[in-house]
C-alpha positions as CSV (number, residue, x, y, z in Angstrom):
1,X,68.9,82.7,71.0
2,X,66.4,81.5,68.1
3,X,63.9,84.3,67.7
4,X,60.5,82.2,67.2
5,X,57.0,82.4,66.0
6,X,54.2,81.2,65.7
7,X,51.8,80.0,62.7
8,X,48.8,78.5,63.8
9,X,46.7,77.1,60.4
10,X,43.2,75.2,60.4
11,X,41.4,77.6,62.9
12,X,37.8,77.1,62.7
13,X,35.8,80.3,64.4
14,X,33.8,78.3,66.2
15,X,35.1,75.3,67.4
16,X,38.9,76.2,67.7
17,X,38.8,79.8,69.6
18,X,39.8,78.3,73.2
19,X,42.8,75.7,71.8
20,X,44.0,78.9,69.7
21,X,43.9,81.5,72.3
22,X,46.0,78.2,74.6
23,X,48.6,78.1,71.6
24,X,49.7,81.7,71.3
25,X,49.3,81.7,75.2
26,X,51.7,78.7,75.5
27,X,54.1,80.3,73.0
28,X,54.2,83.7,74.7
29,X,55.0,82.4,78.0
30,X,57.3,79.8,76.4
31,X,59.3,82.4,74.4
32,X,57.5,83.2,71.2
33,X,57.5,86.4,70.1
34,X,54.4,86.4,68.2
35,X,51.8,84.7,65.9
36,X,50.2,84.5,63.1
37,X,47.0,83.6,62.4
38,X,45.6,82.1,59.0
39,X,41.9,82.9,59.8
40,X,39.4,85.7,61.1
41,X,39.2,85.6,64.5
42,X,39.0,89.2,66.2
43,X,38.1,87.5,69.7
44,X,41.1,85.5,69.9
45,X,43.6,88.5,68.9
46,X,42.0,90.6,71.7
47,X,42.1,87.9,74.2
48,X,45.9,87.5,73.5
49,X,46.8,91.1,72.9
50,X,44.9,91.8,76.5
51,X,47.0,89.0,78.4
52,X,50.4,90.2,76.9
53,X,49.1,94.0,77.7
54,X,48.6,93.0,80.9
55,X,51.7,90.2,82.1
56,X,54.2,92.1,80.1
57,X,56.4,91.1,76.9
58,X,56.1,92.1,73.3
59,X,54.0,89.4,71.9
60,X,52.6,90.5,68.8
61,X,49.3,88.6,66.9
62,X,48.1,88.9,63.7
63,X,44.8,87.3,62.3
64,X,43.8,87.2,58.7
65,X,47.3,86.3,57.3
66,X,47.9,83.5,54.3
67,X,49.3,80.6,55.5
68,X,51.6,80.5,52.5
69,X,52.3,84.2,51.8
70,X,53.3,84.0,55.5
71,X,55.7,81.0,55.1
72,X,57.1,82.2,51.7
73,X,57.7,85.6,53.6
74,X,59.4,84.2,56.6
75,X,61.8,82.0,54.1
76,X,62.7,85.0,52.0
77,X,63.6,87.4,54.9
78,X,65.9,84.1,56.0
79,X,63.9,82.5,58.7
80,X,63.4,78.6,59.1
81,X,60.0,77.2,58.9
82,X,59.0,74.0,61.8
83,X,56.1,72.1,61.2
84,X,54.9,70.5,64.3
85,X,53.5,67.2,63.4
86,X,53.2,63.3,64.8
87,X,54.4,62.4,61.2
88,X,57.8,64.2,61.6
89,X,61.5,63.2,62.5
90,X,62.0,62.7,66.1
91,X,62.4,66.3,67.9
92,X,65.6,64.9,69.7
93,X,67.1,63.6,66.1
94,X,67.0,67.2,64.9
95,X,66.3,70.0,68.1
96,X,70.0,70.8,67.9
97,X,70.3,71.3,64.4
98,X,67.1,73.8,64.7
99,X,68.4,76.1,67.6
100,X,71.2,76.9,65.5
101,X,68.9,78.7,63.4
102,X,68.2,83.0,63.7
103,X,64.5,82.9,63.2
104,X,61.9,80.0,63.5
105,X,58.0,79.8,62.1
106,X,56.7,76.8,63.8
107,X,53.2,75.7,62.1
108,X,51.0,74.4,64.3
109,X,48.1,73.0,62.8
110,X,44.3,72.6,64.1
111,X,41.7,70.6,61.4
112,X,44.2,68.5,58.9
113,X,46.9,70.7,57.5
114,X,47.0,70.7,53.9
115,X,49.7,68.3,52.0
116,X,51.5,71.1,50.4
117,X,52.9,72.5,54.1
118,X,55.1,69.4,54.5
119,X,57.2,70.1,51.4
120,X,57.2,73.9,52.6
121,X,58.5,72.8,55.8
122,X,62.7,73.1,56.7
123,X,61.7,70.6,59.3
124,X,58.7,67.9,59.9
125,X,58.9,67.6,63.4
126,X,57.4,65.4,66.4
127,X,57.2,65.6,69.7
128,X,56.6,61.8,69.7
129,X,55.2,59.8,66.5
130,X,51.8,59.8,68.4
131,X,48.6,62.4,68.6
132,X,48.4,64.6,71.3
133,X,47.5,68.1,72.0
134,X,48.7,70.6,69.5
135,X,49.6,72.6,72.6
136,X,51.5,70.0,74.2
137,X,53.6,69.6,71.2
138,X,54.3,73.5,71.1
139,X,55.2,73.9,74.8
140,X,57.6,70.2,74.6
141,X,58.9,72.0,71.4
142,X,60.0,75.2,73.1
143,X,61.0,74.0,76.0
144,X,64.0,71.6,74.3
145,X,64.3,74.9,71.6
146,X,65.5,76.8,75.0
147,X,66.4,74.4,77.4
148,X,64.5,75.7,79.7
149,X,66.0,79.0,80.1
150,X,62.5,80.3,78.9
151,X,60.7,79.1,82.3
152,X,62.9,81.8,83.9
153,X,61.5,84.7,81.5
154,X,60.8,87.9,83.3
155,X,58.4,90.9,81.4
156,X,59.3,93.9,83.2
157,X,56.7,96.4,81.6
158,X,54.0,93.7,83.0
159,X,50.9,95.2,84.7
160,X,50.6,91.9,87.5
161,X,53.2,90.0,88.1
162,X,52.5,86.6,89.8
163,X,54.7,85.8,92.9
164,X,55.7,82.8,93.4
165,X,54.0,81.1,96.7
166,X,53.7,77.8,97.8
167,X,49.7,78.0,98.6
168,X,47.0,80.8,97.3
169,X,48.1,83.6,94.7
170,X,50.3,85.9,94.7
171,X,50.1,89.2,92.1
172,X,51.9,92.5,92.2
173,X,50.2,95.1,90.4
174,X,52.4,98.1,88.7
């Protein structure tokens, strides 16, 4: 299985915190095992760290990285680089051709992403040729990356695990 992360650029401190903390949310419970991100943002590490502490899984996060150290580092140790975008080939043109891959950075941009990412890119890829939620386009994208075999995760060192239930909730706390 394609061992994925996660590279989310454009964060702004203080307009981006909650979409940010929802991206590295979405790709830990999607499959992700960790992300990157190219800004400042203690706050959003903690409140990531603190939800993968406590529902289980080995999600790591990193703030204050380079966007293109990070991408030049993930090439040269042999990984693939994803760049989520509405400007992109169709995902279903080119999803198989990517799960074939070891290791995936998937960018995921916030504020415009800068011009020179698309010629870093492996892949310019859209979850349709139309805006949408950055978040969206991350969860469509790992979803067809694993074919679903992600929604059946379990994280056995979790603190709560949520049960299943058709009405109210459901935890189990270890």
């Amino acid at each position: 299985m394609v061992e994925t992360y996660i590279l989310r650029i454009g964060h702004r401190h203080d307009r981006d915190q909650r979409v940010t903390t929802h991206v590295g949310l979405t790709g830990r419970a999607l499959g992700a095992k960790g992300m990157y991100l190219a800004a400042d943002d203690p706050g959003v590490v903690e409140s990531i760290a603190g939800v993968a502490k406590r529902f289980g899984g080995s999600f790591t996060i990193q703030d204050k990285v380079s966007w293109k150290q990070c991408i030049n580092n993930f090439k040269e140790s042999g990984g693939r680089i994803v760049h989520l975008t509405m400007y992109g080939l169709r995902i279903q043109d080119v999803i198989g051709e990517i799960r074939a891959c070891e290791k995936v950075l998937v960018i995921v941009g916030a504020e415009k992403v800068p011009g020179e990412v698309y010629g870093l890119a492996d892949y310019n890829i859209a979850v349709t040729n139309q805006p949408h939620s950055e978040i969206a386009g991350l969860a469509v994208f790992l979803d067809q990356l694993y074919q679903g075999r992600e929604l059946d995760a379990e994280f056995s060192d979790a603190e709560i695990s949520v049960l299943p239930c058709e009405r109210g909730k459901e935890t189990v706390e270890r």
